[in-house]
C-alpha positions in Angstrom: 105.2 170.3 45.7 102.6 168.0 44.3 102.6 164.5 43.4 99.5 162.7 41.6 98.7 159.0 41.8 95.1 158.1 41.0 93.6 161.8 41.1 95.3 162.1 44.4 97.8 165.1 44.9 99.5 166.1 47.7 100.5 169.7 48.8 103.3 171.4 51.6 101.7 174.3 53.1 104.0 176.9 55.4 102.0 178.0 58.4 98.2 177.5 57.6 95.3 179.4 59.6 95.0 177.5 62.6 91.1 178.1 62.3 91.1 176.5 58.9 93.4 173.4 59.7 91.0 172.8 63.3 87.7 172.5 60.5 89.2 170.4 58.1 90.8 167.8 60.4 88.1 167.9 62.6 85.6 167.1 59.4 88.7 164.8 58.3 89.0 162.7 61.4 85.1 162.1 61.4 86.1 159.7 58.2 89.1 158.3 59.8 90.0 155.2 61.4 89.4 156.3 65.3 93.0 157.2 66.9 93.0 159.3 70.4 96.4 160.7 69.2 95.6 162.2 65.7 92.0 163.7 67.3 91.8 167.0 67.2 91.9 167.1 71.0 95.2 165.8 71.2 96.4 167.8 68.2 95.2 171.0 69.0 96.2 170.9 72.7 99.3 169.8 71.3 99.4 172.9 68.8 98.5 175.0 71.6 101.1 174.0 74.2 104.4 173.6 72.5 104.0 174.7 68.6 104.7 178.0 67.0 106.0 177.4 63.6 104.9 174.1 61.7 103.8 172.7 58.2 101.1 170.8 57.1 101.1 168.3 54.8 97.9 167.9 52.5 96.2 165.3 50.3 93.2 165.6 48.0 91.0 163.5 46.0 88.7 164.9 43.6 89.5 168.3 45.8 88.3 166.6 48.9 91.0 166.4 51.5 92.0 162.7 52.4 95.0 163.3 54.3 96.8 165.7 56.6 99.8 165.7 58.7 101.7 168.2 60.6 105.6 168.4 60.5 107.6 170.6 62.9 110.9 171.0 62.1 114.2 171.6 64.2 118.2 172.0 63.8 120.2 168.9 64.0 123.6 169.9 66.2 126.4 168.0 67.4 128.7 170.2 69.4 127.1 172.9 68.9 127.4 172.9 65.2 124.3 172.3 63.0 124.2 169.1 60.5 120.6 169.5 58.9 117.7 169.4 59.7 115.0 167.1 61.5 111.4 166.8 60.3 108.9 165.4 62.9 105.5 164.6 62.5 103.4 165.5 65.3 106.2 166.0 67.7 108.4 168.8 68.0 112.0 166.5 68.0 112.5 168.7 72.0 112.5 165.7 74.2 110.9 167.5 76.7 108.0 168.6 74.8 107.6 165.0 73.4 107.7 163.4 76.5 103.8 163.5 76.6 104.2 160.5 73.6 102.4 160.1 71.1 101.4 156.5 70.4 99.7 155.2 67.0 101.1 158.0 65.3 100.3 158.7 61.4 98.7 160.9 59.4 95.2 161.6 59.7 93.9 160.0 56.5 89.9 158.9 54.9 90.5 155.3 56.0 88.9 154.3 52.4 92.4 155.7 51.0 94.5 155.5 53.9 97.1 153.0 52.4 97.2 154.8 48.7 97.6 158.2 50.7 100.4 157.1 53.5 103.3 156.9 51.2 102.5 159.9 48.9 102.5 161.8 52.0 105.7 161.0 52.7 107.0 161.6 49.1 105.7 165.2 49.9 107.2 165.3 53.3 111.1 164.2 51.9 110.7 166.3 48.4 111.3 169.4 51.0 114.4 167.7 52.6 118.3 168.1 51.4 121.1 166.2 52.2 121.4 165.0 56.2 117.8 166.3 56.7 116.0 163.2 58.2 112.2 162.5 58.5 110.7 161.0 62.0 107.7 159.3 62.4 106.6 157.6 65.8 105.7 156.0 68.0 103.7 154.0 65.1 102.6 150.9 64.1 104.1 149.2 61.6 102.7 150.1 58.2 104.6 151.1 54.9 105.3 155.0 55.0 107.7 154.7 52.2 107.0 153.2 48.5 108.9 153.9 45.5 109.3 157.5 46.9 111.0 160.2 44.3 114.9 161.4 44.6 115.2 165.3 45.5 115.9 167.5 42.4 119.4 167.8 43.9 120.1 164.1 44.4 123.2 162.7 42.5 122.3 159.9 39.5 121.9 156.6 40.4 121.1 157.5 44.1 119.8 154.5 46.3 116.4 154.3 47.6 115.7 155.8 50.8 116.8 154.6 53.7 115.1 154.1 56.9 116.2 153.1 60.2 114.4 152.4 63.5 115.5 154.5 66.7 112.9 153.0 69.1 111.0 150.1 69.2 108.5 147.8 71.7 105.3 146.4 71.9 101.7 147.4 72.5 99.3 145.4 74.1 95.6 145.0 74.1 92.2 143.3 75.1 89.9 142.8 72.3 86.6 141.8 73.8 85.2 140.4 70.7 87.0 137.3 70.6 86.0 136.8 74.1 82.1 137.6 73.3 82.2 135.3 70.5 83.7 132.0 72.6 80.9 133.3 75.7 84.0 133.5 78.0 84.2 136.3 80.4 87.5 138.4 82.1 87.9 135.9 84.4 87.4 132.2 82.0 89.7 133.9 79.9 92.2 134.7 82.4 94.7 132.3 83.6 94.4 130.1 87.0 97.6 131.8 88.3 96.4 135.4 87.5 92.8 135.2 88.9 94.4 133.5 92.0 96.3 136.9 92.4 93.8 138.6 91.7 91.5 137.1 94.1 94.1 137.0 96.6 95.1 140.9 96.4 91.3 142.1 96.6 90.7 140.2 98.6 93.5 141.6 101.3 92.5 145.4 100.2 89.0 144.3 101.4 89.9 143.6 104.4 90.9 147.6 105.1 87.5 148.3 104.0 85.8 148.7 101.2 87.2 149.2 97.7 86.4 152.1 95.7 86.9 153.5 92.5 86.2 157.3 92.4 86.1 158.9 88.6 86.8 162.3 88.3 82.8 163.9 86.9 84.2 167.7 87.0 87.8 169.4 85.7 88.2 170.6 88.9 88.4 166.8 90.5 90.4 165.6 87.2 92.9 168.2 88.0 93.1 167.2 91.7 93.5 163.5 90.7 96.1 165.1 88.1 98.1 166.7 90.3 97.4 163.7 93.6 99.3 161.6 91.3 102.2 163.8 91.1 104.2 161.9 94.2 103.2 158.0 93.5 104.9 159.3 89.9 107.8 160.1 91.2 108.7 157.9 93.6 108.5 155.1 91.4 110.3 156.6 88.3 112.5 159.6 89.6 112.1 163.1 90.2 113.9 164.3 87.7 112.3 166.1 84.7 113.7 163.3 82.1 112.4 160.3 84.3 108.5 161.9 85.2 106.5 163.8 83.3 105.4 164.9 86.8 108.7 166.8 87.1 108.3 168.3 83.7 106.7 172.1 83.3 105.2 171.5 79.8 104.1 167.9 80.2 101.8 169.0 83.4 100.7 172.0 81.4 99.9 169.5 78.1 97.8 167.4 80.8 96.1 169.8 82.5 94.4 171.7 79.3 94.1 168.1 77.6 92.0 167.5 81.4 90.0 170.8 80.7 89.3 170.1 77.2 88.8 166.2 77.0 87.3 165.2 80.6 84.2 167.5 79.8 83.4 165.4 76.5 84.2 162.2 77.9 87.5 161.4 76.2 89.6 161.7 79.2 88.9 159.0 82.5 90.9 159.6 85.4 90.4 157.4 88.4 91.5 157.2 92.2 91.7 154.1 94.0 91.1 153.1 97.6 90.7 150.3 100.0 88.9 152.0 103.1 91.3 154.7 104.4 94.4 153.4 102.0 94.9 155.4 99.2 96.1 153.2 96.2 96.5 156.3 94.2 95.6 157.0 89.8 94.7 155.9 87.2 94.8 158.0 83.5 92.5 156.3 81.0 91.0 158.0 77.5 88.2 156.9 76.5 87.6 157.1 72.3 86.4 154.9 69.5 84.5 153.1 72.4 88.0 151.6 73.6 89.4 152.7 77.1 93.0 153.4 76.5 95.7 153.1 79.5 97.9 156.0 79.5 99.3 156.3 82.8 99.2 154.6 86.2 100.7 156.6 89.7 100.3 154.0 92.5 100.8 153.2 96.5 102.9 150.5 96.4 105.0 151.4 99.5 106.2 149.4 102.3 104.3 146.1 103.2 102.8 142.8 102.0 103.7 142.5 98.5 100.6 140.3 97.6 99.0 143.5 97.4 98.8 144.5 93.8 97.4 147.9 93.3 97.8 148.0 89.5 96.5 144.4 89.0 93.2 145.0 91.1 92.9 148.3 89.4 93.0 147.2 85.4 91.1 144.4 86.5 88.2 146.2 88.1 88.1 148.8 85.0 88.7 146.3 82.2 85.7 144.6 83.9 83.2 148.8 84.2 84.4 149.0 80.1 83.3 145.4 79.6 80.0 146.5 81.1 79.1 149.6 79.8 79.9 147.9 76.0 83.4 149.3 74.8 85.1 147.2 72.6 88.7 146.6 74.5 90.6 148.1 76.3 94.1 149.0 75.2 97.6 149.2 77.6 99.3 150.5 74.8 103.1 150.4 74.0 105.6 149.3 76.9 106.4 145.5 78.3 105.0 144.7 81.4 104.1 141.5 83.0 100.4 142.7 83.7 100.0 144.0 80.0 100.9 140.6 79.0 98.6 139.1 81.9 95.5 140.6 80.3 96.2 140.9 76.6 94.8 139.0 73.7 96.4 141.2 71.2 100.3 142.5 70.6 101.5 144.9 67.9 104.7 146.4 67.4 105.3 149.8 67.8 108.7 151.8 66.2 110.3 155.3 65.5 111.4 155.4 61.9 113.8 157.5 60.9 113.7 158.4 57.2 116.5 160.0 54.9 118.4 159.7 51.6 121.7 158.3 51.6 124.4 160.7 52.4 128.4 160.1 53.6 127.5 161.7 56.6 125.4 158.7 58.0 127.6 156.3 56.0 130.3 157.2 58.8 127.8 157.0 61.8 127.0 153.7 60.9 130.8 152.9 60.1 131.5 154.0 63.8 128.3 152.2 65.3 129.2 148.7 63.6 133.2 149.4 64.7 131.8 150.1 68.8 129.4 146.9 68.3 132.3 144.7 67.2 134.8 146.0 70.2 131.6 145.6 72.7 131.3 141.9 71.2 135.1 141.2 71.3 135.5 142.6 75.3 132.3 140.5 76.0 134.2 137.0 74.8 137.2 137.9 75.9 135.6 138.3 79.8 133.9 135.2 79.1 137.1 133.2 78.1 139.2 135.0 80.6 136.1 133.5 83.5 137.3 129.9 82.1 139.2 127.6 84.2 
């Protein structure tokens, strides 16, 4: 398929040379706006872990590539029975293989272009799709994939436009430090009273056990060991099944470990342990890229004791304040609510899975049945609230 717009065309490619696609994105992302998730270190390792089969979308200007994108495809089945097809771009669509999460996900596009390119992607993406094939992009920020995109070949007249729904949705947060450089404040002027007095308060208590360090990880071999130390903070606090820790998960501890071995050599993975004297407050999991630190995963001691102690507080703080010093520009939680995202943020986004698709009866019915389940779920709720009335 190609589609022009302003010397730009776009191409589907089945398969490409692996060699090929790691030299062109690599030369691709060097003119893109920096994103940890669409380097070729998360891409290839990604590649290399879970992917067998997979396409790539292309643009070109002039010849010269200005976008790429790389859609695996998989079965849609309800009982066992298939009902199309589901295109995913830089995720497989296996729940287990995705649980390593891609955040800020797009194409890899010439940021001089990026907004031209985005939705002429997409056209090429959807001209491959048929009737309840759907097209998911995420975790992303909220930009316009889709603009006056073309009907398939076999689409009835007068079709509607496409339609797009969101399966997933939060907010990311993030401290910019420019603002704070511009207004000469520092962390702790532009942190509020009650969250330096916790702070204070909870550094001041793991002092007292001795003295508090912050050990990074300067060889695979100790990134792996912090890896793997993390393994049982994980899992106490979120489960230990495969669906509730990636700890608990083969292919998400064999993602980290060769994204370890690749990325902690060049700098571009940071992992950290904690401790207070002989307490171990556990790990941290920071990249490090576009000179931002981003926060990708905490496994900490909270156990059994004085809950003043906050490990996680301490330990953001304590890094926010190394990045501010060795000159990054922020330092990014990413997506997820949390009270101590919020405490240090300056900056919120919104993040979403879109799901993308032309109209068919077969989601016209879904969405028939969803509104019918909403309404019941809304009349039982008033009826338990009247029924509470005196």
């Amino acid at each position: 398929m190609e589609s022009k717009n302003s010397l730009i065309q776009c191409e589907w490619m089945v398969n490409p040379d692996q060699k090929w696609l790691e030299k062109h994105w690599r030369a691709l992302e060097a003119r893109a706006e920096p994103n940890l998730f669409l380097s070729w270190l998360w891409i290839g390792t990604w590649l290399d872990c879970f992917v067998d089969n997979f396409c790539v979308v292309l643009a070109k200007q002039d010849e010269k590539i200005v976008g790429l994108g790389i859609v695996v495809m998989k079965e849609k089945k309800i009982a066992g029975l298939s009902y199309g097809r589901q295109f995913c771009l830089h995720r497989t669509g296996i729940p287990a293989q995705d649980q390593i999460w891609i955040e800020y996900n797009d194409y890899l596009m010439d940021k001089t272009v990026a907004d031209t390119v985005r939705p002429l992607m997409t056209a090429c993406v959807m001209s491959q799709m048929n009737g309840t094939d759907s097209f998911e992009v995420g975790a992303s920020l909220d930009v316009e994939f889709v603009m006056n995109l073309p009907q398939p070949a076999a689409a009835s007249p007068g079709l509607a436009a496409i339609e797009k729904e969101v399966v997933w949705e939060s907010v990311a947060f993030a401290l910019d430090f420019a603002p704070l450089k511009e207004q000469q404040q520092t962390l702790d002027s532009f942190l509020s009273r009650n969250a330096r007095y916790q702070i204070k308060r909870s550094l001041n208590k793991y002092r007292a056990l001795g003295e508090m360090k912050i050990t990074t990880a300067v060889s695979v071999a100790q990134g792996l060991e912090f890896f793997n130390h993390a393994a049982d903070y994980h899992m106490s606090r979120w489960g230990n099944k495969s669906e509730q820790s990636g700890f608990a998960n083969p292919g998400f501890l064999h993602f980290h470990h060769e994204l370890i071995r690749r990325g902690l050599p060049e700098g571009q993975v940071a992992i950290h342990h904690l401790q207070a004297g002989e307490q171990d407050l556990g790990v941290i999991y920071n990249f490090h890229y576009g000179h931002w630190v981003l926060f990708y995963l905490s496994a900490l001691n909270y156990g059994p004791g004085d809950n003043h102690l906050k490990p996680g507080l301490v330990a953001h703080y304590l890094l926010i304040q190394d990045a501010w010093e060795k000159g990054a520009l922020g330092y990014d939680f990413m997506g997820g609510i949390a009270r101590y995202k919020k405490t240090f943020a300056n900056r919120e986004c919104r993040l979403a899975i879109h799901q993308f698709r032309y109209p068919h009866f077969t989601y016209s019915v879904k969405k028939a049945i969803r509104a019918l389940k909403r309404r019941a779920l809304k009349r039982r709720a008033l009826s338990e609230s009247s029924a509470d009335c005196p």
